[in-house]
C-alpha positions as a Python dict, from the first residue, in 0.01 Angstrom:
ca = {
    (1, 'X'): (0, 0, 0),
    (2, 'X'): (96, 352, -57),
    (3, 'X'): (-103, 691, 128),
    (4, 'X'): (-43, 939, 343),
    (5, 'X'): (-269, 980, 655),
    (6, 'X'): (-612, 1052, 602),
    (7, 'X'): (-963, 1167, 768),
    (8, 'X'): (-1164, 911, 907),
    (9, 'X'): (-1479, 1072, 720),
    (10, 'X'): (-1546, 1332, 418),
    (11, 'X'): (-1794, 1579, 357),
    (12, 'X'): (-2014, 1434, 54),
    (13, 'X'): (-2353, 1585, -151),
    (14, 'X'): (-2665, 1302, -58),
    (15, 'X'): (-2977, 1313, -182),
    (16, 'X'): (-3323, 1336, 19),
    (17, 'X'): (-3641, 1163, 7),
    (18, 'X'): (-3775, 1482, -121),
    (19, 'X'): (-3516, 1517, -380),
    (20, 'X'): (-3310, 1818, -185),
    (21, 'X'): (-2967, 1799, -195),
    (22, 'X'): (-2742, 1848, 163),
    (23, 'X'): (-2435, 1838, 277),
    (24, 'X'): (-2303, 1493, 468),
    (25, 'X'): (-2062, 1326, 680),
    (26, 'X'): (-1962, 972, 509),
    (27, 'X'): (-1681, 736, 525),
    (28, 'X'): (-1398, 736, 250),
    (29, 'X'): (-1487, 588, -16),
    (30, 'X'): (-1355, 179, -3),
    (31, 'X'): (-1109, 80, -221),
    (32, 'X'): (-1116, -201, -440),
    (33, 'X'): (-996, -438, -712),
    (34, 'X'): (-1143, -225, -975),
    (35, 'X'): (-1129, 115, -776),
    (36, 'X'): (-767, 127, -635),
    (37, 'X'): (-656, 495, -640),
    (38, 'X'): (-852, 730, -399),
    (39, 'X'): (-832, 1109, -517),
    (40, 'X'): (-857, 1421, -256),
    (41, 'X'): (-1096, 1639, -491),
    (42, 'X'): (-1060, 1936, -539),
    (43, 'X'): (-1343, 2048, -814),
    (44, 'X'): (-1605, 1879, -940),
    (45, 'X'): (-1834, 1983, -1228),
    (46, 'X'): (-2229, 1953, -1312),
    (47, 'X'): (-2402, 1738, -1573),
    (48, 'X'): (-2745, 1710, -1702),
    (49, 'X'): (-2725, 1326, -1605),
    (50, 'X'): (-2691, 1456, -1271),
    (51, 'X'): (-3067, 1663, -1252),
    (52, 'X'): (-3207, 1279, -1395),
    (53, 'X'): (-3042, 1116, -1126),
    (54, 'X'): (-3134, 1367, -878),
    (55, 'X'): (-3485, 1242, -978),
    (56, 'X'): (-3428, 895, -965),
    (57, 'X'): (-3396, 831, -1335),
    (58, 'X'): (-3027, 781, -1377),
    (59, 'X'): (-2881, 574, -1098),
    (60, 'X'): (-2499, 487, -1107),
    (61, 'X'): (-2428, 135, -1251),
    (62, 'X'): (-2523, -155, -965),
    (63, 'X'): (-2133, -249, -949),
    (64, 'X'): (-1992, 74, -892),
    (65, 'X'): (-2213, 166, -602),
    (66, 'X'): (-1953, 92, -346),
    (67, 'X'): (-1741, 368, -471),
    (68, 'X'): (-1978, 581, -559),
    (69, 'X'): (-2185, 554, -231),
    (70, 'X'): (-2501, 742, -405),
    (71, 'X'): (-2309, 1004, -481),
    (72, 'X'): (-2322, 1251, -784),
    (73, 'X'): (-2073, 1368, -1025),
    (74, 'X'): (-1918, 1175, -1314),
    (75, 'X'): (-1586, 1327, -1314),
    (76, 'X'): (-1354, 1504, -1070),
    (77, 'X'): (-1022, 1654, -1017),
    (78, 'X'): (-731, 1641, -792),
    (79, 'X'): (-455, 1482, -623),
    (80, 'X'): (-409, 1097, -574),
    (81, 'X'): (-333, 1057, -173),
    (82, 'X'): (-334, 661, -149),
    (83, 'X'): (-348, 394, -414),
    (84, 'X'): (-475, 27, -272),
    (85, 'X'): (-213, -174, -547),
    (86, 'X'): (107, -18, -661),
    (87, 'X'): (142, -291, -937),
    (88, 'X'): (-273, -235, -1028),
    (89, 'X'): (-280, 132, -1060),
    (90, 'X'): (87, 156, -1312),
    (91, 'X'): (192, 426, -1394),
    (92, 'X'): (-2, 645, -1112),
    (93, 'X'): (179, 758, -780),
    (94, 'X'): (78, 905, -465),
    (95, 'X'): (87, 1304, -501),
    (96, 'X'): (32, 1303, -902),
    (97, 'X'): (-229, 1548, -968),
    (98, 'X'): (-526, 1409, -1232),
    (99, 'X'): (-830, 1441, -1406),
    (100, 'X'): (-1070, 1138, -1448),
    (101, 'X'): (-1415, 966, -1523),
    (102, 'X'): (-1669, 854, -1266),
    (103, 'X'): (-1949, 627, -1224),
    (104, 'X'): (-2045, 878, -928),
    (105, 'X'): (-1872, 995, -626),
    (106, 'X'): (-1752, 1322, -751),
    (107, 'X'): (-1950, 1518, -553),
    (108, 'X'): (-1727, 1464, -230),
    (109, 'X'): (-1387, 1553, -67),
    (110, 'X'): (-1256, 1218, -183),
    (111, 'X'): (-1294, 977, -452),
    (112, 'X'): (-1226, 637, -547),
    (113, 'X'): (-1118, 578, -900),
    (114, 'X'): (-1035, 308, -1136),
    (115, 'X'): (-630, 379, -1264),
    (116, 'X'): (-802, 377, -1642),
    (117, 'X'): (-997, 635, -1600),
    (118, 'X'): (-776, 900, -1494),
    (119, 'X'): (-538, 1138, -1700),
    (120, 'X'): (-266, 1399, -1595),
    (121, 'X'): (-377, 1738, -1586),
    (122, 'X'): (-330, 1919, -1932),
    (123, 'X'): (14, 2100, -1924),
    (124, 'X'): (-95, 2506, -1864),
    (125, 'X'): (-438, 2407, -1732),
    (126, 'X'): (-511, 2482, -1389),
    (127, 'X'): (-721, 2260, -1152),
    (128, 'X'): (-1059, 2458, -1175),
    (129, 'X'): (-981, 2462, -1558),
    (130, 'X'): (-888, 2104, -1587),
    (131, 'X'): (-1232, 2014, -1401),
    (132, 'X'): (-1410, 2156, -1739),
    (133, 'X'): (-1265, 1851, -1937),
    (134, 'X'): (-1297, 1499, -1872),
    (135, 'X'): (-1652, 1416, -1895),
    (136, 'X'): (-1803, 1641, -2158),
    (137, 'X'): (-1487, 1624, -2412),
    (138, 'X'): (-1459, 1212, -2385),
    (139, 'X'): (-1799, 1237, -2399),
    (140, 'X'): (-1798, 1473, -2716),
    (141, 'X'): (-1461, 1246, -2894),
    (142, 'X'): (-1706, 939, -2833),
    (143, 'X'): (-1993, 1053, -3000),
    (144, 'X'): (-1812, 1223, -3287),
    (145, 'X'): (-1528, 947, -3344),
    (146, 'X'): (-1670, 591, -3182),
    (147, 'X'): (-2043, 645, -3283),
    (148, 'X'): (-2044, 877, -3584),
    (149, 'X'): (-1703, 819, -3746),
    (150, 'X'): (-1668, 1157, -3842),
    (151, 'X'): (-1419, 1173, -4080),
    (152, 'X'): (-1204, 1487, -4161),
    (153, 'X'): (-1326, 1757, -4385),
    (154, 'X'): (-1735, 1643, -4317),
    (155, 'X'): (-1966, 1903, -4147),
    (156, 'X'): (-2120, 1885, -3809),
    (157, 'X'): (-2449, 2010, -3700),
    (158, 'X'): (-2485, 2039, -3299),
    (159, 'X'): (-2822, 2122, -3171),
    (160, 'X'): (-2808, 2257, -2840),
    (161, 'X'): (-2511, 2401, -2926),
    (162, 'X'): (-2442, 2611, -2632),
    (163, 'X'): (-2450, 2285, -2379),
    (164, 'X'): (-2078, 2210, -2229),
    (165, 'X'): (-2114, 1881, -2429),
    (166, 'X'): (-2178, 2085, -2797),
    (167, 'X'): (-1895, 2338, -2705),
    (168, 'X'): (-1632, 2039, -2642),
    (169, 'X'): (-1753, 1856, -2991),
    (170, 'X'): (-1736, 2200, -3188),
    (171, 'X'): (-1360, 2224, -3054),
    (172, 'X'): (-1310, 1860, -3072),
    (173, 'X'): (-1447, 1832, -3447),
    (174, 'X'): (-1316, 2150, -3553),
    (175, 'X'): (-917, 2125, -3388),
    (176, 'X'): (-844, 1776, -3380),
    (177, 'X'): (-1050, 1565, -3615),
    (178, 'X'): (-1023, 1795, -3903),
    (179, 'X'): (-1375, 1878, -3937),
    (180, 'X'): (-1446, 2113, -4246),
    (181, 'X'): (-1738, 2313, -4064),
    (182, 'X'): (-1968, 2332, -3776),
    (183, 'X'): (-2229, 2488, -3740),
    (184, 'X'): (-2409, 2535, -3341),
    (185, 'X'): (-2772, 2629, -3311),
    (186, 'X'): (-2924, 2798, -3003),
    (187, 'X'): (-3207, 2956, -2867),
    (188, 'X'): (-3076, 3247, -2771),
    (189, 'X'): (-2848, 3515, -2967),
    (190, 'X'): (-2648, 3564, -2603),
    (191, 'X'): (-2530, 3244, -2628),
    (192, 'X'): (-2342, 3325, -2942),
    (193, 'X'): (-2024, 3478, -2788),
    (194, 'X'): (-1954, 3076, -2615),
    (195, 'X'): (-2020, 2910, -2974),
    (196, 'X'): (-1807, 3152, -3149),
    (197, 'X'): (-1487, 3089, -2906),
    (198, 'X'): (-1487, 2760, -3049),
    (199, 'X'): (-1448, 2857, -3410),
    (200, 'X'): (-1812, 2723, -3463),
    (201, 'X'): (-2088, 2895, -3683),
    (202, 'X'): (-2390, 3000, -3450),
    (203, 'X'): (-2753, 2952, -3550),
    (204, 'X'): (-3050, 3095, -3381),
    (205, 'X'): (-3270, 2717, -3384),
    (206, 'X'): (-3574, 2866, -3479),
    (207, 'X'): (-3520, 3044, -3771),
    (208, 'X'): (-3236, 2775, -3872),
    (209, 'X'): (-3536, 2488, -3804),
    (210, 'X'): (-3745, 2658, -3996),
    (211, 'X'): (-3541, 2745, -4318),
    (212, 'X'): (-3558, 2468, -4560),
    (213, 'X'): (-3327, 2536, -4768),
    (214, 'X'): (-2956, 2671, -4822),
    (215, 'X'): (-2837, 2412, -4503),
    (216, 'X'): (-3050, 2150, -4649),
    (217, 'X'): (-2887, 1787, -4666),
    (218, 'X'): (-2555, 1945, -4566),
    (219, 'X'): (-2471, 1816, -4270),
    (220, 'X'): (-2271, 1469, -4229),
    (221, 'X'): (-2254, 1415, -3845),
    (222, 'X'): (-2560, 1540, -3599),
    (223, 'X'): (-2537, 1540, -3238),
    (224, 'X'): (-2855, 1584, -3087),
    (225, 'X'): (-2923, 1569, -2663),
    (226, 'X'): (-3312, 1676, -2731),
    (227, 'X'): (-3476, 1447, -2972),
    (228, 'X'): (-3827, 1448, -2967),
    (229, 'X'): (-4114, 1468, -3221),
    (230, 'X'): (-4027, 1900, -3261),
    (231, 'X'): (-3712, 1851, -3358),
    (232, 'X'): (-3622, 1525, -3520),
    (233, 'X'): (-3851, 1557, -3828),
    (234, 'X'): (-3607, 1880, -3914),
    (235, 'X'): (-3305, 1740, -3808),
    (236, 'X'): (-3377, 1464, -4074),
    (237, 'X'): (-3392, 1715, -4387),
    (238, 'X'): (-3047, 1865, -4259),
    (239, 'X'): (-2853, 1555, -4258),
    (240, 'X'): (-2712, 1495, -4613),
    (241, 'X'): (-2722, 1123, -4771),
    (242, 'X'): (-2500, 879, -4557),
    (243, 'X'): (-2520, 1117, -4258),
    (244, 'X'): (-2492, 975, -3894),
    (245, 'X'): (-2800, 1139, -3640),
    (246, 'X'): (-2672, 1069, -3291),
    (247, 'X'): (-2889, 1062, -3015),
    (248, 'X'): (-2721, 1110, -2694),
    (249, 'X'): (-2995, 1206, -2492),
    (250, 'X'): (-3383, 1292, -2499),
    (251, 'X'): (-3468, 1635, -2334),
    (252, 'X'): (-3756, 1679, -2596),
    (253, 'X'): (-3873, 1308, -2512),
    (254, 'X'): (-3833, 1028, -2599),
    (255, 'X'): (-4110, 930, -2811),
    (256, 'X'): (-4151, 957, -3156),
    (257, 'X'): (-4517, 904, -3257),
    (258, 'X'): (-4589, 904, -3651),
    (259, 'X'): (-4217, 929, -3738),
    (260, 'X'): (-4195, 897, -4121),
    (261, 'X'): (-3897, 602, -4206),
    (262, 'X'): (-3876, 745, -4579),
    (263, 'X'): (-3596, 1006, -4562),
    (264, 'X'): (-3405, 778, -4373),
    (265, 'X'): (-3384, 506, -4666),
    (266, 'X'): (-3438, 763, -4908),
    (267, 'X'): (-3114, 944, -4851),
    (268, 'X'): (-2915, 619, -4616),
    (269, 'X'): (-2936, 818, -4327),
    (270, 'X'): (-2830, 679, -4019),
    (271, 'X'): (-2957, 694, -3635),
    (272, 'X'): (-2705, 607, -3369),
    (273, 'X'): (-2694, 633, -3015),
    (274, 'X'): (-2448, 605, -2711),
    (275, 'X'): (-2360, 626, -2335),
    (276, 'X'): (-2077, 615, -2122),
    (277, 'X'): (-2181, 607, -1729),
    (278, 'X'): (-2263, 254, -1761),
    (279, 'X'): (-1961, 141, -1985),
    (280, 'X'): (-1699, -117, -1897),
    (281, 'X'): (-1411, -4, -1736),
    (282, 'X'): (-1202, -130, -2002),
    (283, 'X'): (-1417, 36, -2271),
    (284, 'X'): (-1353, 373, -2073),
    (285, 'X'): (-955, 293, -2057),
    (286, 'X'): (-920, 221, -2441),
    (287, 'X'): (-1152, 550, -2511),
    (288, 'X'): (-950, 748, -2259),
    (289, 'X'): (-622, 610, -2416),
    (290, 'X'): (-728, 725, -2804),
    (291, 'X'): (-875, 1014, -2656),
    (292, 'X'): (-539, 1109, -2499),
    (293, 'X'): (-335, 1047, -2795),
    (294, 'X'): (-601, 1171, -3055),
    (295, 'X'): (-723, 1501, -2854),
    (296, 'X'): (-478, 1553, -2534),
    (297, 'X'): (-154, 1506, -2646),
    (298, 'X'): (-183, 1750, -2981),
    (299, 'X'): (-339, 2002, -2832),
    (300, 'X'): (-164, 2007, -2479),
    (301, 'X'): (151, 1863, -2521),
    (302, 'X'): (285, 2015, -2874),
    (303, 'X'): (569, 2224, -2907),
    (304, 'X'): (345, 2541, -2800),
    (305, 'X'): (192, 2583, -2516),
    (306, 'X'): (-202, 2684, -2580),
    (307, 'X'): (-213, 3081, -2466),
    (308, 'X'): (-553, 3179, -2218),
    (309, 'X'): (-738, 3316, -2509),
    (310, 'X'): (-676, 2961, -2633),
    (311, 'X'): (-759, 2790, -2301),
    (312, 'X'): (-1054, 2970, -2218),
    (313, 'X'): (-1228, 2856, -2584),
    (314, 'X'): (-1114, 2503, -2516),
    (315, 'X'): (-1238, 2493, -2128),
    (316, 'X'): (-1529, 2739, -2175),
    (317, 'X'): (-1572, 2767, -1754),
    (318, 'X'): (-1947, 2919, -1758),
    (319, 'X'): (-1919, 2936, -1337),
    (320, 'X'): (-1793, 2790, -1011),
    (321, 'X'): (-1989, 2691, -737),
    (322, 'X'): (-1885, 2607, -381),
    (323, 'X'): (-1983, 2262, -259),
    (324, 'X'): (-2194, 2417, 0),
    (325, 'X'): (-2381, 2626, -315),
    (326, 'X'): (-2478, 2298, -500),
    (327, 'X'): (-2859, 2343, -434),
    (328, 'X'): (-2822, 2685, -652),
    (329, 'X'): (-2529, 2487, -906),
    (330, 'X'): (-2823, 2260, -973),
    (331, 'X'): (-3083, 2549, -1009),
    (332, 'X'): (-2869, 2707, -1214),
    (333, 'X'): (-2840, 2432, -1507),
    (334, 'X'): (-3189, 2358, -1495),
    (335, 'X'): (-3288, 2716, -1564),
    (336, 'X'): (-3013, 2681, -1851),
    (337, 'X'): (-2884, 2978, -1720),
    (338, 'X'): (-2544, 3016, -1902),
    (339, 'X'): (-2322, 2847, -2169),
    (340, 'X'): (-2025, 2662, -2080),
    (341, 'X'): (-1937, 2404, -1781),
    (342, 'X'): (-2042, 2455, -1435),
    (343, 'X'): (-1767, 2353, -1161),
    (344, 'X'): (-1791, 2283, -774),
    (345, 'X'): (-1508, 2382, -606),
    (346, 'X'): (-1463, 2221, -275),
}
């Protein structure tokens, strides 16, 4: 074993019976086989899969709820203090400071984490900014490279294209997969300023919905978190012939009554979908390890250094919350109250 000394107890985010969120006392976090390297956390960050789970809707995966505890938070940042298996959790070593995935648990003071799932901080990147990254830009490389293939030079369409998740894919597609355009629709014109750090093309949605023509069949690759019977129909007519639709989530519902087939055969159109949360650890370490070399490593680790101009486009920090402010971090997202990432500090 390898640690320094630590607390007997950490303070943690639980859930209610009515759904409020509160502050705790809890144990550490156990160690395990799978689990092996416990982080002290320093930030945290929000995702929409967190308001589902809040709810009930989205619970962690049945065998990672020793780690996680029932807490929230799919990603955190930090410093390792004690690793269970030196020879388990190669190359990682007490005091290395790291970014990772999590099933849950992030949402606490300390975190237990499977070695695959973690990465060095970015060179240049400070904690808080490093705490924008790992869920929403694996996520984003995933959808755009595992599910959709994107391949360089095709166009991307990203509806809700202010979300943390659209701004990582617009820098994603656009910096490191060689996209040839993308193109970010919103509801609002003040979101504009977030899409445009990225290099992406902002669209109000309504009058880019309703337009059918000029854009018309010329998108390849469509990420869409809304889906529902609005939207899909018109996402449909701006996919062009052997374009990928992916589906990564379903805040416009889920159903789809009197959905016409046609265009989709017509024109070889594809609909694919994805998660990660419940994913195989070893699915998450061979993503993280492409992700690393494909995404990380050229735009981190090149002879340049990114400058802050650079950094704040690629991190796009909307706020920070303390953990004792989660109740309003929460609020906050639901209201959709900004563009960007939203980070708990703890």
């Amino acid at each position: 074993m390898a640690g320094r000394t630590l607390p007997s107890a950490m303070r943690a985010v639980t859930v209610g019976a009515n759904r409020a969120l509160s502050i705790s006392q809890l144990p550490l976090p156990p160690l395990s086989p799978t689990h092996s390297v416990l982080v002290k956390v320093s930030h945290s960050a929000l995702n929409r899969a967190d308001l589902l789970q809040r709810k009930g809707l989205y619970p962690e995966p049945k065998w990672a709820a020793e780690a996680t505890q029932g807490v929230m938070g799919l990603e955190c940042v930090g410093e390792i203090v004690h690793i269970a298996d030196d020879s388990a959790a190669l190359p990682w070593k007490v005091g290395d400071r790291v970014m990772g995935l999590l099933e849950g648990g992030g949402y606490a003071e300390f975190a237990a984490c499977a070695p695959g799932n973690l990465m060095p901080i970015p060179r240049g990147l400070s904690e808080l900014q490093a705490a924008c990254l790992p869920e929403v830009w694996i996520t984003a490389y995933q959808l755009l490279r595992k599910v959709a293939n994107l391949q360089r030079g095709e166009h991307v369409l990203l509806h809700a294209g202010a979300s943390s998740v659209s701004l990582a894919a617009a820098n994603v597609a656009l910096r490191c997969l060689g996209a040839g355009g993308v193109t970010a629709v919103t509801r609002t014109r003040s979101k504009f300023a977030a899409i445009e750090r990225t290099d992406a093309q902002p669209a109000l949605r309504d009058e880019f919905f309703a337009d059918d023509h000029g854009d018309a069949a010329k998108f390849h690759v469509v990420l869409d978190p809304v889906g529902g019977a609005e939207f899909m129909p018109t996402l449909k007519r701006k996919t062009a012939p052997d374009g990928r639709i992916v589906v990564y989530a379903a805040m416009g519902g889920a159903k789809l009554p009197d959905f016409d087939l046609t265009p989709l055969f017509r024109n070889r159109i594809s609909i694919l979908s994805s998660t990660l949360r419940a994913r195989s650890l070893d699915y998450k370490r061979s993503l993280i390890t492409d992700f690393s070399e494909e995404v990380l490593t050229p735009l981190f680790e090149g002879k340049t250094s990114p400058d802050e101009e650079t950094i704040a486009a690629l991190t796009n920090l909307e706020s920070v919350f303390s953990l004792e402010d989660v109740e309003s971090a929460h609020e906050h997202m639901a209201n959709n109250g900004g563009a960007g990432k939203i980070v708990l500090r703890m």
